[in-house]
C-alpha positions in Angstrom: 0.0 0.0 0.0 1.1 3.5 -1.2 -0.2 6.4 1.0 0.5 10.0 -0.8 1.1 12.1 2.3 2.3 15.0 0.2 -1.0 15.4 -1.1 -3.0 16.1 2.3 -0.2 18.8 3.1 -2.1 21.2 3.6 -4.7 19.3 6.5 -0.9 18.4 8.6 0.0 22.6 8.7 -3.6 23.5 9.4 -3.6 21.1 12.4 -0.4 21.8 13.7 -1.1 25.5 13.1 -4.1 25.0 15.8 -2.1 22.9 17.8 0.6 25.4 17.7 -1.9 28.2 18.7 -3.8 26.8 21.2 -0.7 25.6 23.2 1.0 29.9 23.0 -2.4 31.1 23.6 -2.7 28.2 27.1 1.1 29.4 27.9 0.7 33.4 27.4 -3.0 33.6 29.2 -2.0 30.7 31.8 1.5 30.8 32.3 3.1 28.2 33.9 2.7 26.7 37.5 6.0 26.7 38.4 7.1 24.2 41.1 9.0 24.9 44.3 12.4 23.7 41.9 11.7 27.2 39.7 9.5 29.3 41.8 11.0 28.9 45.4 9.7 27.7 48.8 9.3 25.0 51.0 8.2 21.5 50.7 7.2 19.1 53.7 7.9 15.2 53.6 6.3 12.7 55.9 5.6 9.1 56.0 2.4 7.9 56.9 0.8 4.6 57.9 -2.2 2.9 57.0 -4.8 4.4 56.8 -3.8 6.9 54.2 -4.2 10.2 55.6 -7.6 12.2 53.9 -6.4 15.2 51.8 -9.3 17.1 52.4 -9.1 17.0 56.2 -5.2 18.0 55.8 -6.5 20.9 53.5 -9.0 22.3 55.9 -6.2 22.3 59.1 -3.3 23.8 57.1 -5.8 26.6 55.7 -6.8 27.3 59.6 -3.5 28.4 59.9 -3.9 31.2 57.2 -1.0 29.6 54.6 -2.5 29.4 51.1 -1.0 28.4 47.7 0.0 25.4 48.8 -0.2 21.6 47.4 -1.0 18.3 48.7 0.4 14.9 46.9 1.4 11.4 47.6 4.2 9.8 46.4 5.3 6.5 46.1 3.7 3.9 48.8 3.7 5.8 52.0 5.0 9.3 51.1 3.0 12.7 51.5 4.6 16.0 50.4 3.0 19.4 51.2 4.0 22.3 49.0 3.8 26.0 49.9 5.4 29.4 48.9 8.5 30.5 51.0 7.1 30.6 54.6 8.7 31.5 58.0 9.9 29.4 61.0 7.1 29.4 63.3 4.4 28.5 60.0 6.8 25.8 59.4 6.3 24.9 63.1 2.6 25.5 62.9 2.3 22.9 59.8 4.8 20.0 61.3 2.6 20.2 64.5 -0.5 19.4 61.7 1.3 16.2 61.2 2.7 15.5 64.7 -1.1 15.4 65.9 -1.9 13.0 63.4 -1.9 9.1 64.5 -1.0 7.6 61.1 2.5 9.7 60.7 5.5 8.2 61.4 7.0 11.0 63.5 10.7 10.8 63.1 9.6 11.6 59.3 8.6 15.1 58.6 11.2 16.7 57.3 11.2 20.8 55.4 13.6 21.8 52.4 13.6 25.1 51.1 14.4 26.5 47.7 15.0 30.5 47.9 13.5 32.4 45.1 16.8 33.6 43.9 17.7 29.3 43.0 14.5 29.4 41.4 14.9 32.1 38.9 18.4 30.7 38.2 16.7 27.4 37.3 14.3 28.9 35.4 16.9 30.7 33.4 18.9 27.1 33.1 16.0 25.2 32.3 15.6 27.7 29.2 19.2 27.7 28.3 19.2 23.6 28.4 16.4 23.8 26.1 17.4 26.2 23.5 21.1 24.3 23.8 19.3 21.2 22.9 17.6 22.5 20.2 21.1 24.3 18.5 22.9 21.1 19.1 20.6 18.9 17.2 20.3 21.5 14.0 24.1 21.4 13.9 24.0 17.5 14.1 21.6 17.3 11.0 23.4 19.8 9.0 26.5 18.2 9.8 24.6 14.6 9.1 23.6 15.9 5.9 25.8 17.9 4.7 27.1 16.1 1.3 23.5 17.0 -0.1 23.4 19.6 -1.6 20.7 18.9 -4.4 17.4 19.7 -4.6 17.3 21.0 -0.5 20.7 21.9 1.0 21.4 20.3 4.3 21.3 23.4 6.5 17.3 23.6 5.4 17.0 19.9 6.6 17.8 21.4 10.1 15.4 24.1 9.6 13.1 21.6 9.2 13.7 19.7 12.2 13.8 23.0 14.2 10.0 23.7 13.2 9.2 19.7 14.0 11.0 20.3 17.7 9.7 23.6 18.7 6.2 21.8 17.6 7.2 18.9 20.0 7.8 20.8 23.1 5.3 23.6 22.6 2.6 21.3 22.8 3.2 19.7 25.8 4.1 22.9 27.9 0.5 24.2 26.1 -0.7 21.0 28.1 0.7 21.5 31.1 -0.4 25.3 31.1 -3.8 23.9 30.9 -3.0 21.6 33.9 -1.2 23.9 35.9 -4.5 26.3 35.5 -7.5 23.9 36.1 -6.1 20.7 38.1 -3.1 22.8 39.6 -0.4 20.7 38.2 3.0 22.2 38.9 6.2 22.6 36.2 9.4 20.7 38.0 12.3 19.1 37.0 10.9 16.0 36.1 8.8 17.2 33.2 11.7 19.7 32.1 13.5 16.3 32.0 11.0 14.8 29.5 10.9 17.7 27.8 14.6 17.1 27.1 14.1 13.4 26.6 11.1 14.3 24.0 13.8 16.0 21.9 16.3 13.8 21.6 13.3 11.0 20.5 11.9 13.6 18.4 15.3 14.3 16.2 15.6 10.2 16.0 12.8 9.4 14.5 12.8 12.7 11.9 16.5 11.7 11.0 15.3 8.0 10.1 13.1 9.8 7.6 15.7 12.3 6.5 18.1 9.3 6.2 16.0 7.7 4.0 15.2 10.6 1.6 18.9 10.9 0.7 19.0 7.3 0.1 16.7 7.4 -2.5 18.0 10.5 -3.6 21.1 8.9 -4.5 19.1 5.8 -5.9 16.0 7.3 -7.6 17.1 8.5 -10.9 14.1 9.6 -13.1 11.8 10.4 -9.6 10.4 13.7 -8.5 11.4 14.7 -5.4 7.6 14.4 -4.3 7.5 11.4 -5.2 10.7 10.3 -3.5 9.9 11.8 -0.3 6.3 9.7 -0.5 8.5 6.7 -1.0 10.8 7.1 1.9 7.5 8.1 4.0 6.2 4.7 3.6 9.3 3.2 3.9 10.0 4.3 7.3 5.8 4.8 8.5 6.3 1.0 9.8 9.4 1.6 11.7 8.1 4.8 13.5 4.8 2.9 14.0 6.3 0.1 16.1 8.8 2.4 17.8 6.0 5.1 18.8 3.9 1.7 19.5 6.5 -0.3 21.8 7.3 3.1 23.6 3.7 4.1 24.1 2.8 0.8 25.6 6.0 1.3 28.4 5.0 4.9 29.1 1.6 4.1 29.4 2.3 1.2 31.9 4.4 3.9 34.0 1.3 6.1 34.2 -1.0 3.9 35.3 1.3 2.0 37.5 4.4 3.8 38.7 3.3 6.0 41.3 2.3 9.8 41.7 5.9 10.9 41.6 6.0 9.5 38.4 2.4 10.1 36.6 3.2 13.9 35.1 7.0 12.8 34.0 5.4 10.1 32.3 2.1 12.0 30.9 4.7 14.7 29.5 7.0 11.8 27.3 3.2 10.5 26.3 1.6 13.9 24.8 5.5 14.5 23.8 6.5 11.4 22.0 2.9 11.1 20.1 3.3 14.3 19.0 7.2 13.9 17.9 6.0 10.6 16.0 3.2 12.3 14.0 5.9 15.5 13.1 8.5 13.0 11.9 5.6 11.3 9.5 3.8 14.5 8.6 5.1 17.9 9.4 9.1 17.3 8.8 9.2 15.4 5.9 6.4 17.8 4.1 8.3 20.9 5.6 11.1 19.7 3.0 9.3 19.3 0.1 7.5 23.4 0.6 11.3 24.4 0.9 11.9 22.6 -2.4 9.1 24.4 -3.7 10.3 27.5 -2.7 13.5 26.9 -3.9 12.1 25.7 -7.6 10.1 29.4 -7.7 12.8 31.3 -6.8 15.2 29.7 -9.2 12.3 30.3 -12.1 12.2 34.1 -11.5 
């Protein structure tokens, strides 16, 4: 079977256009629930015993004591971590004691850490930088990759390409967790800036695997166009990214349901990520080359 991607072109930009949108407009009018990793403050640990202790009730006491903009989660087994904005000594007091009075916590447990504003800014600033390095890195790499072709797209345009596919990749998901952070108050941390990270690298794989192919049949398809040489090569791979994007799904998906809280938004993020890196590597990257050759065939006419 022969599928002409090439010819729906046109429905892969409209829908990453929206997706595009959607995700800036979620990030400018939401903004971004930074965690205590980016934003500063304070986080409580404590252990607890069966039964699990009711959020709701832990809510209610900690808001008696005036704090507000705080967070309740469990992690692993037997973990609950509170956390709030940069409080003093005596609230910290005033919340261990919360815990202290309950029967179920182990008491040797509770533990605070702190994270001054001034770390978080810097690791806001880092987190950007790590990003944007990624990004330059992995153009260089596929101009360098490519670099013998120089017929009908050069090789710096293939990373052009893949920069549009991986700022696709990542804005998404941040548009996602934007919504999340908003409505379910899902917080930003190091964790998802790590699948973030981890979306990219999987991103660039995948598009390469295409791009690799395209020269290979560039080389070997005398007497093709190049639309119908980049067609080829699309079906050529589609099973490969299929059972990758599959296999990896299936793990991911596993992790979500079953690995824990501390693990269920690191895991959602490489989900929404890696779908959305597989579909750009099939339909947005590969097209992307083909509207540079046009370009490059209507300003070589004139």
């Amino acid at each position: 079977m022969h599928f002409p991607f090439l010819k729906y072109s046109k429905i892969y930009f409209l829908f990453s256009g929206i997706l595009i949108i959607a995700s800036i407009f979620a990030i400018v009018a939401y903004g971004l629930n930074w965690g205590v990793d980016f934003a500063g403050g304070s986080v409580l640990r404590a252990t607890y015993t069966d039964p699990r202790p009711d959020v709701q009730e832990l809510s209610d006491k900690i808001s008696g004591l005036g704090l507000s903009g705080f967070s309740i989660r469990f992690s692993g087994e037997n973990e609950i971590i509170v956390r709030m904005p940069a409080v003093s000594q005596d609230i910290k007091d005033e919340v261990s004691g919360v815990f202290y009075n309950m029967e179920n916590i182990e008491k040797g447990s509770i533990s605070f850490e702190s994270v001054s504003p001034v770390v978080g800014g810097e690791s806001k600033a880092r987190a950007s930088k790590a990003i944007i390095f990624s990004i330059v890195a992995i153009v260089l790499y596929v101009a360098f990759a490519f670099r013998r072709i120089s017929r009908p797209v050069k090789s710096w345009q293939y990373g052009i390409a893949t920069v549009v596919a991986l700022v696709h990749d990542v804005l998404i998901p941040v548009g996602v967790f934007a919504v999340l952070g908003k409505f379910l108050g899902v917080e930003f941390s190091i964790p998802i800036l790590t699948a973030l990270l981890t979306i990219l690298g999987y991103s660039v794989n995948d598009t390469v695997v295409v791009f690799d192919r395209i020269r290979e049949n560039l080389i070997k398809g005398a007497g093709e166009t190049f639309d119908e040489i980049v067609d080829k090569s699309l079906n050529q791979t589609l099973g490969r990214s299929l059972n990758t994007v599959f296999t990896t799904l299936l793990a991911l998906f596993t992790i979500f349901f079953f690995g824990g809280q501390s693990l269920t938004y690191f895991s959602l993020a490489l989900i929404v990520g890696i779908t959305f890196g597989a579909y750009s590597s099939i339909f947005l990257a590969s097209t992307l080359i083909a509207q540079i050759y046009y370009f490059n065939q209507r300003k070589f006419r004139q």
